[in-house]
PASEBA-1860 file (N, C-alpha, C; in nm, 3 decimals):
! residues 198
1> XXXXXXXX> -2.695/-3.736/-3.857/-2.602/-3.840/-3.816/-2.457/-3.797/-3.839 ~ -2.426/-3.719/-3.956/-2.259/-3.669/-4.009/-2.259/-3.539/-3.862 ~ -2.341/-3.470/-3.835/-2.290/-3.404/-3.734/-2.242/-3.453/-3.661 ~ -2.344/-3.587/-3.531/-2.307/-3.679/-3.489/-2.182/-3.732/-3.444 ~ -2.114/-3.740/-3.559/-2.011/-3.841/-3.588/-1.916/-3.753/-3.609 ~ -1.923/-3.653/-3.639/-1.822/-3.513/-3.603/-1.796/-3.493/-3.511 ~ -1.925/-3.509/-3.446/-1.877/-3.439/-3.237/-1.816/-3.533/-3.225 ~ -1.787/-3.689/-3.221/-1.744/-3.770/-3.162/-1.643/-3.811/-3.171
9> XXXXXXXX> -1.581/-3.834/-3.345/-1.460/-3.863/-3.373/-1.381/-3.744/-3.370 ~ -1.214/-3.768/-3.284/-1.110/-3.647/-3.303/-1.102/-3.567/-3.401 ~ -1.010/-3.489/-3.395/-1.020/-3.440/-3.543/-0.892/-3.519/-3.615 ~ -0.821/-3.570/-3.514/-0.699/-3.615/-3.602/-0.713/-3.734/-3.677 ~ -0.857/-3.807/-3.654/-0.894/-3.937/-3.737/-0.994/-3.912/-3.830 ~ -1.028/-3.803/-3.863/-1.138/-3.730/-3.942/-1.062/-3.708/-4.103 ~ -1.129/-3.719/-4.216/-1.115/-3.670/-4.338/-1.184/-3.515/-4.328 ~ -1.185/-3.491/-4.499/-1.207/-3.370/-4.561/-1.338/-3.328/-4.473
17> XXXXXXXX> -1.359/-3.198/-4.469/-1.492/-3.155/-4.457/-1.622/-3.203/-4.572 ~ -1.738/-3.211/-4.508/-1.795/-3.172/-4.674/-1.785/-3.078/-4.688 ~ -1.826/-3.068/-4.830/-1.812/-2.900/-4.924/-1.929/-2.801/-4.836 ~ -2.053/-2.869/-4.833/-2.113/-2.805/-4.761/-2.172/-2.785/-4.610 ~ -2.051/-2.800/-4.575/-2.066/-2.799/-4.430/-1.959/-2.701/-4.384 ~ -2.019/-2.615/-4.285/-2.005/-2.447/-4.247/-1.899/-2.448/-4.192 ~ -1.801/-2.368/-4.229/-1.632/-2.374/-4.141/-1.613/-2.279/-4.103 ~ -1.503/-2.264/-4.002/-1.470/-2.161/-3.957/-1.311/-2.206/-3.899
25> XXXXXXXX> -1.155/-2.140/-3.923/-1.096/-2.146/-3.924/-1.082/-2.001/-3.787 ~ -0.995/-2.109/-3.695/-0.956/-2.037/-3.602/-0.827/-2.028/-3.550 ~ -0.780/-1.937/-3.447/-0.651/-1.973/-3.362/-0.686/-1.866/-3.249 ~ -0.622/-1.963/-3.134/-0.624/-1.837/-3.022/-0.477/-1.853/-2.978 ~ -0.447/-1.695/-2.922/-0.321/-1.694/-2.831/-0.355/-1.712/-2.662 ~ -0.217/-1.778/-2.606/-0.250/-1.770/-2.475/-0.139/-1.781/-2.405 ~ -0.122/-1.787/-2.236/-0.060/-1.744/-2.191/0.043/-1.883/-2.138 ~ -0.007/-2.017/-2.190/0.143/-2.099/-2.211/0.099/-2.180/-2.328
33> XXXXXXXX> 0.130/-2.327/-2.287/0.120/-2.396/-2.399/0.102/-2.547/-2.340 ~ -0.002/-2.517/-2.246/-0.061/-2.610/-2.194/-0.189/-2.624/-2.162 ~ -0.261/-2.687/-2.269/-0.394/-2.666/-2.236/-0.502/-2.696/-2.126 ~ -0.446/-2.766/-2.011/-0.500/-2.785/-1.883/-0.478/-2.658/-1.826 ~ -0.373/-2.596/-1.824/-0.386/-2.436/-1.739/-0.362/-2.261/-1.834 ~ -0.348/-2.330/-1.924/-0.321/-2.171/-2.010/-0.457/-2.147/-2.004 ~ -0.444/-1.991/-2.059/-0.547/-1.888/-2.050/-0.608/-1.808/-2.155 ~ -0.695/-1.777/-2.217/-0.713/-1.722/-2.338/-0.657/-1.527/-2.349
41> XXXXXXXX> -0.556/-1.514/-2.412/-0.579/-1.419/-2.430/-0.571/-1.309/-2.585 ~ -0.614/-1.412/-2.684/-0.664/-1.350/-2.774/-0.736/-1.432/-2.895 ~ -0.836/-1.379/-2.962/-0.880/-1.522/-3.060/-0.913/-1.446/-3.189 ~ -0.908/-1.523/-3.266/-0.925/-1.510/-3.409/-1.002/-1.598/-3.493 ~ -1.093/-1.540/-3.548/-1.161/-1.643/-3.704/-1.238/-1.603/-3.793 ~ -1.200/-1.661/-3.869/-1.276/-1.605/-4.037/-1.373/-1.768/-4.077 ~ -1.510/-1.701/-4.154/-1.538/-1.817/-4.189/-1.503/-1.836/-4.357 ~ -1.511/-1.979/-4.379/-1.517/-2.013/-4.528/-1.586/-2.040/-4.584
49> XXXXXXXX> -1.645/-1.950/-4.705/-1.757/-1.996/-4.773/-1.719/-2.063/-4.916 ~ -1.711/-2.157/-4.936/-1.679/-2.214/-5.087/-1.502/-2.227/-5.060 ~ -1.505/-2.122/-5.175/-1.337/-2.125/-5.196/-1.315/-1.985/-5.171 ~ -1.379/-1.912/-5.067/-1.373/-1.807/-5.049/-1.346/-1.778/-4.847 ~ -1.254/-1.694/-4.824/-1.246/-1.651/-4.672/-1.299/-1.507/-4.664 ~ -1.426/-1.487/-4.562/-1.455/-1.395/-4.568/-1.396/-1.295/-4.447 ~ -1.336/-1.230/-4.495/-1.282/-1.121/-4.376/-1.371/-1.018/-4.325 ~ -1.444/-0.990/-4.406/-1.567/-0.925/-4.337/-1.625/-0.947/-4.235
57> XXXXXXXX> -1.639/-1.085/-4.205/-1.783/-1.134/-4.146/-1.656/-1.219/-4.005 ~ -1.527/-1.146/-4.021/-1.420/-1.206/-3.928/-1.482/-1.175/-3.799 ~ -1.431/-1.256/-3.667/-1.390/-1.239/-3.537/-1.292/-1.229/-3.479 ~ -1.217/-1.103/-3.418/-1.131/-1.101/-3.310/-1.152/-1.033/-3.173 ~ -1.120/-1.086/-3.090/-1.070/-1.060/-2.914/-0.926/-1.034/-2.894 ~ -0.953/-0.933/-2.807/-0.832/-0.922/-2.742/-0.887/-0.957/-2.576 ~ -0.812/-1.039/-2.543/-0.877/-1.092/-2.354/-0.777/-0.976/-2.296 ~ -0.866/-0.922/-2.142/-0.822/-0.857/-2.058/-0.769/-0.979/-2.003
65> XXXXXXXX> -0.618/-0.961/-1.943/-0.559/-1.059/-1.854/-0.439/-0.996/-1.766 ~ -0.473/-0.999/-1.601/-0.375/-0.937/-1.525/-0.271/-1.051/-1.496 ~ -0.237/-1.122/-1.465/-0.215/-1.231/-1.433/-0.036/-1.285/-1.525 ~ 0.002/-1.374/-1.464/0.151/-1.365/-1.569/0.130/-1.466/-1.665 ~ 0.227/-1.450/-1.774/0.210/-1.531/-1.940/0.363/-1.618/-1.903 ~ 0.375/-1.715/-2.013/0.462/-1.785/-2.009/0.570/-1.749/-2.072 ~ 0.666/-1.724/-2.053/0.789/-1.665/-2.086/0.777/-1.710/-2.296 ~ 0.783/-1.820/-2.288/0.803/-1.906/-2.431/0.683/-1.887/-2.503
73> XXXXXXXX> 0.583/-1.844/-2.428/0.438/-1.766/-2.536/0.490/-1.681/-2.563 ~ 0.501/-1.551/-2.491/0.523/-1.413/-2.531/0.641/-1.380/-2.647 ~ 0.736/-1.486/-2.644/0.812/-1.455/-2.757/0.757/-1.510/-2.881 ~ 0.678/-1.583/-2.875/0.537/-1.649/-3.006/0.476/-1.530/-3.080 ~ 0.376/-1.494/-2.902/0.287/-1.428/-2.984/0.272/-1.232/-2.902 ~ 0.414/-1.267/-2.884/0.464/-1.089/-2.833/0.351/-1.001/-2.765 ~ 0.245/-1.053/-2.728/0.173/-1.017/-2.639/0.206/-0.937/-2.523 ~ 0.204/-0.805/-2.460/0.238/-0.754/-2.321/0.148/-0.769/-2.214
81> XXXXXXXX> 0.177/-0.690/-2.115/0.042/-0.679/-2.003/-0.011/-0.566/-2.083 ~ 0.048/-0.485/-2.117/-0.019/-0.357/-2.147/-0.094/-0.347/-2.277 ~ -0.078/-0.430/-2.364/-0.166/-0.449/-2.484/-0.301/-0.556/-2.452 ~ -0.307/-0.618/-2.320/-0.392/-0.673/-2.285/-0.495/-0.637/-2.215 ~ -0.436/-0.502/-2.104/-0.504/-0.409/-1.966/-0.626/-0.384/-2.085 ~ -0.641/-0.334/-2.255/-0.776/-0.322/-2.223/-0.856/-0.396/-2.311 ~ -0.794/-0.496/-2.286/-0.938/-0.660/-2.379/-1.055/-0.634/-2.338 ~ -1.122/-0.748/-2.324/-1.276/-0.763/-2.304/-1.218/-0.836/-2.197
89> XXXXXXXX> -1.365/-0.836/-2.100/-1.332/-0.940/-2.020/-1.371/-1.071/-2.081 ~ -1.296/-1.215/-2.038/-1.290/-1.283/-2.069/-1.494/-1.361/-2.065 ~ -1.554/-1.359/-1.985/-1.675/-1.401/-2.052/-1.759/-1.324/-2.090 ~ -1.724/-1.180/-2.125/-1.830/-1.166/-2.253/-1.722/-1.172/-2.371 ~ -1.605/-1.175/-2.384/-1.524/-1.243/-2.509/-1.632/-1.383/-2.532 ~ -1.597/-1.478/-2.463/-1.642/-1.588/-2.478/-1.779/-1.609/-2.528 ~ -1.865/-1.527/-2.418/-1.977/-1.493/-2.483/-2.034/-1.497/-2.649 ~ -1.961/-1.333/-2.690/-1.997/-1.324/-2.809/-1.937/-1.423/-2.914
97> XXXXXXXX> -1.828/-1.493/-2.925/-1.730/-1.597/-2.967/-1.864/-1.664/-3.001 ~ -1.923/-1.739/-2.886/-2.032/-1.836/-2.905/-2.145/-1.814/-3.011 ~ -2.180/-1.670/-2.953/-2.287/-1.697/-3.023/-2.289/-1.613/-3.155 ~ -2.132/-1.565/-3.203/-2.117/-1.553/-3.350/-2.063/-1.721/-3.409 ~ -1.995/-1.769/-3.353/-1.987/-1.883/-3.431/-2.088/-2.004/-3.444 ~ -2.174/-1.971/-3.387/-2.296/-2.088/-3.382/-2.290/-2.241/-3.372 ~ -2.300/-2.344/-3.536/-2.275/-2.443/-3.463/-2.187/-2.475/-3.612 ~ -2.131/-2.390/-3.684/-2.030/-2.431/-3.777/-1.906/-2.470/-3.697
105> XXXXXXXX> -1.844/-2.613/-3.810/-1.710/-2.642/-3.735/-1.618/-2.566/-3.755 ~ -1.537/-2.613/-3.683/-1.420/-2.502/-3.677/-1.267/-2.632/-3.727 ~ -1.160/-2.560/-3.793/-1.058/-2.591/-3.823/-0.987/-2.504/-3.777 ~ -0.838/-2.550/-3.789/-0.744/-2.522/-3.660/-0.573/-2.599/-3.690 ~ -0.524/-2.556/-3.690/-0.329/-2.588/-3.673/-0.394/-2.599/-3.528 ~ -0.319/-2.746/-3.548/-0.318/-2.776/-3.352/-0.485/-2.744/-3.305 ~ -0.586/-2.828/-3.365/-0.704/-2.732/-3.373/-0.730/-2.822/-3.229 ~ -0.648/-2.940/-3.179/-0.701/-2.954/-3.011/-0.714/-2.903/-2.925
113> XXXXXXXX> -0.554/-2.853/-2.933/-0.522/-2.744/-2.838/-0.616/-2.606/-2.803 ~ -0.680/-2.549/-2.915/-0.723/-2.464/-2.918/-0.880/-2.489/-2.869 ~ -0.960/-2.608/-2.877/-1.071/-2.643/-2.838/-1.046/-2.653/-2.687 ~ -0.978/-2.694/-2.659/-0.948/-2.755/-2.522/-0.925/-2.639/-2.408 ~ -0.895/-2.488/-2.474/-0.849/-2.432/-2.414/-1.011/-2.349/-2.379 ~ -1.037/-2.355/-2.528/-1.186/-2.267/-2.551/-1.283/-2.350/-2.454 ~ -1.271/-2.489/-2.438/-1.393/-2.541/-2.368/-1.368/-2.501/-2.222 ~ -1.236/-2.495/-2.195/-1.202/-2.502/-2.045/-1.266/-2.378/-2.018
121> XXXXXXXX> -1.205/-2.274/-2.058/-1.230/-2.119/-2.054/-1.423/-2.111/-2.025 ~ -1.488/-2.159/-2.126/-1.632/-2.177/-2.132/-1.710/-2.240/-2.000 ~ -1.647/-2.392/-1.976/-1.669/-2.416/-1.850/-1.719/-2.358/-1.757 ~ -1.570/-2.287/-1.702/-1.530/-2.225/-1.590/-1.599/-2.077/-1.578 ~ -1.659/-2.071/-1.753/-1.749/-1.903/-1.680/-1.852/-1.960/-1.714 ~ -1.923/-2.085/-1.677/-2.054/-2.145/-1.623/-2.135/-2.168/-1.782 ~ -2.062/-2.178/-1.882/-2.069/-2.201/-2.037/-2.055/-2.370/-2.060 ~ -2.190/-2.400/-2.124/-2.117/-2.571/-2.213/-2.028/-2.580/-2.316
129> XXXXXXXX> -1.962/-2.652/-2.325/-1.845/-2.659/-2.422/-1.866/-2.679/-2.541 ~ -1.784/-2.602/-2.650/-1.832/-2.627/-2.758/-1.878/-2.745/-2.811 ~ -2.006/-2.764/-2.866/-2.048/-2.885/-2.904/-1.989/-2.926/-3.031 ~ -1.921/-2.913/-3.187/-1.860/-2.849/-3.323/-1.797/-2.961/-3.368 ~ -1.773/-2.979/-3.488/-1.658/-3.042/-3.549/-1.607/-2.959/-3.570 ~ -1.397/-3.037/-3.519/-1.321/-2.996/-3.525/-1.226/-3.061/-3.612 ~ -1.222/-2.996/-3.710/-1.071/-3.066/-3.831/-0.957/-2.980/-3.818 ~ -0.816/-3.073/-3.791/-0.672/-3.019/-3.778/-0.595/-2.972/-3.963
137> XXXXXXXX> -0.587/-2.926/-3.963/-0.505/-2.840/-4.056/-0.387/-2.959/-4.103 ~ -0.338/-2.997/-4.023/-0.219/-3.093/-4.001/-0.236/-3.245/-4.051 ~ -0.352/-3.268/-4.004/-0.433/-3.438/-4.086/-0.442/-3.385/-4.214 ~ -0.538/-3.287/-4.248/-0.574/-3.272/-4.389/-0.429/-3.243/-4.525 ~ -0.312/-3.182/-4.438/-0.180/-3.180/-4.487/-0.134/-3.326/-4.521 ~ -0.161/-3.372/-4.452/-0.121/-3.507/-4.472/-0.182/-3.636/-4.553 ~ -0.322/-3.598/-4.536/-0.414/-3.657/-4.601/-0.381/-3.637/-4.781 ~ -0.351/-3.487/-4.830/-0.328/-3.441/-4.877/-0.223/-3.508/-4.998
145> XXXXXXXX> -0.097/-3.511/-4.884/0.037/-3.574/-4.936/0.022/-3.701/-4.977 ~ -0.079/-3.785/-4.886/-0.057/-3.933/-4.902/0.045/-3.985/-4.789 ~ 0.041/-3.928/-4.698/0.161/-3.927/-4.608/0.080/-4.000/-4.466 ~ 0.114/-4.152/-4.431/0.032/-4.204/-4.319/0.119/-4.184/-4.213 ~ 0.121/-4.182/-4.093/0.240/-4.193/-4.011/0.132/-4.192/-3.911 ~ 0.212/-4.239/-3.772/0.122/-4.259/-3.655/0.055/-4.148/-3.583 ~ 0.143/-4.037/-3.594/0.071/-3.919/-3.524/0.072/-3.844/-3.604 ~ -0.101/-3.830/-3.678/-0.084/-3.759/-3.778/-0.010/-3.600/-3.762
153> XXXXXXXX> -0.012/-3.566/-3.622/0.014/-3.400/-3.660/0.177/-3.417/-3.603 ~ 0.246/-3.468/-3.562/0.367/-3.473/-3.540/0.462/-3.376/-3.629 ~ 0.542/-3.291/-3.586/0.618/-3.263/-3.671/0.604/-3.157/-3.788 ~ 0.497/-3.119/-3.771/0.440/-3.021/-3.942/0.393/-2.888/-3.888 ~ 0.555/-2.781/-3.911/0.531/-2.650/-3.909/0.397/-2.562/-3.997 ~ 0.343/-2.523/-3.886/0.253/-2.423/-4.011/0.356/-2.346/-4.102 ~ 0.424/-2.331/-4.101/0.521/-2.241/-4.216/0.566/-2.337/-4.326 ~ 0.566/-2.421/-4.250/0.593/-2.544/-4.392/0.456/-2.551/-4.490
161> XXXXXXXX> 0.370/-2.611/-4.419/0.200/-2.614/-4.494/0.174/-2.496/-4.574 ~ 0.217/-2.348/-4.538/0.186/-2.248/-4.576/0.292/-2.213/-4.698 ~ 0.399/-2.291/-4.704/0.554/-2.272/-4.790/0.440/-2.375/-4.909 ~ 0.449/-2.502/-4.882/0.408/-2.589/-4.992/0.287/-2.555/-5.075 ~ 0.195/-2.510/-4.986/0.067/-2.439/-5.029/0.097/-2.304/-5.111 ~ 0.191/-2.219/-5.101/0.211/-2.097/-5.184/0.189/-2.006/-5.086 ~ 0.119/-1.986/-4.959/0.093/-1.903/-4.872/0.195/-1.812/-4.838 ~ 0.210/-1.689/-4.814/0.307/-1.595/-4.744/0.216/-1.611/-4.618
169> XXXXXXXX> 0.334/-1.597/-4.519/0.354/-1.632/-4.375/0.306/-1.486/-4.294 ~ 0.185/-1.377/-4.358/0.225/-1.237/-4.321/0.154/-1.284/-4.213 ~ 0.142/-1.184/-4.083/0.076/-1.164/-3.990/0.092/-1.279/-3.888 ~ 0.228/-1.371/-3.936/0.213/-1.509/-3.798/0.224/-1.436/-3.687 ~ 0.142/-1.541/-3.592/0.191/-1.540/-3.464/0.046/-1.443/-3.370 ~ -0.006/-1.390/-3.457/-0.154/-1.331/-3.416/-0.252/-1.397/-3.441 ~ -0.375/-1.465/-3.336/-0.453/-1.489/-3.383/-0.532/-1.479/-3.494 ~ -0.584/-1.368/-3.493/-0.628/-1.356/-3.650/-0.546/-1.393/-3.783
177> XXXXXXXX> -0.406/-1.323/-3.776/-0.336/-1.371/-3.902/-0.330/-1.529/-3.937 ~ -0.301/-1.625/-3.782/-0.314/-1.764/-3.826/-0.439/-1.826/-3.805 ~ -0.528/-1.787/-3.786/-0.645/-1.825/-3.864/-0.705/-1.771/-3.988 ~ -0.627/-1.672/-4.049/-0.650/-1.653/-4.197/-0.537/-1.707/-4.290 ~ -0.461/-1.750/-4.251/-0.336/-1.886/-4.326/-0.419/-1.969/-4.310 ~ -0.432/-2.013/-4.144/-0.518/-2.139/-4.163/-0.614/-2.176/-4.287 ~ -0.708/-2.055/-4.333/-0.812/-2.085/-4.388/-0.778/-2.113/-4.587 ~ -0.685/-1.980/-4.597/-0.626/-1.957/-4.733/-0.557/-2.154/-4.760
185> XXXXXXXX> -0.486/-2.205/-4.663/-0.337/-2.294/-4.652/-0.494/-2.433/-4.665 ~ -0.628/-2.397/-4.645/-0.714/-2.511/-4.613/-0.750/-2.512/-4.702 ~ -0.787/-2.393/-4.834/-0.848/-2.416/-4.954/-0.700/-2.414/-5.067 ~ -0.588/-2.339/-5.051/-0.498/-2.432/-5.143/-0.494/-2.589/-5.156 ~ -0.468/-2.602/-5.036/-0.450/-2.783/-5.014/-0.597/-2.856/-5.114 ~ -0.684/-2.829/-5.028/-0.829/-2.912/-5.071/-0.903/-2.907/-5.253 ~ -0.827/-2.725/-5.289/-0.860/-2.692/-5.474/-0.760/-2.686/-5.549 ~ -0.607/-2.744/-5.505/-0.531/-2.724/-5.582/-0.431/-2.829/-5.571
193> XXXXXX> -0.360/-2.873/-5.626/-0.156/-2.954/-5.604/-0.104/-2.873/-5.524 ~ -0.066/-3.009/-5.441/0.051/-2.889/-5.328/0.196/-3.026/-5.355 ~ 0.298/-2.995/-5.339/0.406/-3.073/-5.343/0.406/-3.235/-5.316 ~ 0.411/-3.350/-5.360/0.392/-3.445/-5.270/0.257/-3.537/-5.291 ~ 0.163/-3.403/-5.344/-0.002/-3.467/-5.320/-0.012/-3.535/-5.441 ~ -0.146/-3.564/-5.431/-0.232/-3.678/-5.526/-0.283/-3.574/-5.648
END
């Protein structure tokens, strides 16, 4: 039934994970910043076991993509054509994505955006959409603080979450690197005082 009720409710009205329930902290780059037409072209994730991120047992893609990027991505996530000419193609990326992440949820900065992009992508190469709970990085910051406001994710730099949490900011802007903040910035918050909190 808690799975259930995972698939169904957002993530932005969702509490804590349970402890034992399987995570996986992600981010993908892409080619704008609109998730009705952007494009995947790179992904990242580590899972969390306990209070532990395992980098070992990480996932990254690089997507083959000919096609043009959005001016205001590429200065994000400095992506070229030519660091892209030799990705994977995009559904066996997707492919293996799937069936290494199984049916653990996934967490996420902006973790909508990033579902939305992943389901579209899945879709469209004849894939069902992730079925998963999804928890935002950004609720649980807030949850955190004690901080209610109407939209929970409004406004809250990952560099901030990652400042209050103790996190160094290395590797932003790459998939992989911000889904390994993500994950580090998810177990400061949840095992420790962060500024503000309870």
């Amino acid at each position: 039934m808690r799975r259930l009720l995972n698939r169904v409710i957002p993530a932005g009205l969702r509490g804590w994970p349970h402890e034992d329930v399987p995570l996986v902290a992600l981010d993908v780059e892409t080619t704008g910043l609109d998730a009705q037409s952007a494009n995947l072209l790179s992904l990242g994730a580590v899972p969390i076991d306990g209070r532990r991120v395992l980098l070992s047992d990480r996932f990254e893609a690089m997507i083959r993509h000919e096609g043009p990027t959005h001016e205001g991505s590429v200065r994000i996530h400095r992506l070229r054509a030519i660091d892209l000419a030799t990705g994977l193609q995009p559904s066996e990326a997707l492919e293996r994505f799937r069936e290494w992440l199984g049916d653990r949820a996934i967490l996420g900065y902006c973790v909508e955006f990033d579902k939305a992009v992943l389901n579209r992508a899945l879709r469209e190469d004849g894939h069902r959409s992730l079925g998963v709970a999804a928890y935002d990085l950004r609720q649980l910051y807030r949850l955190k603080r004690n901080d209610h406001v109407e939209d929970p994710g409004q406004g809250i730099d990952l560099d901030v979450i990652l400042a209050d949490a103790g996190i160094p900011p290395l590797a932003r802007h790459t998939a992989l690197g911000d889904a390994v903040a993500t994950a580090l910035a998810y177990l400061a918050l949840r095992y420790s005082r962060v500024p503000g909190g309870v």
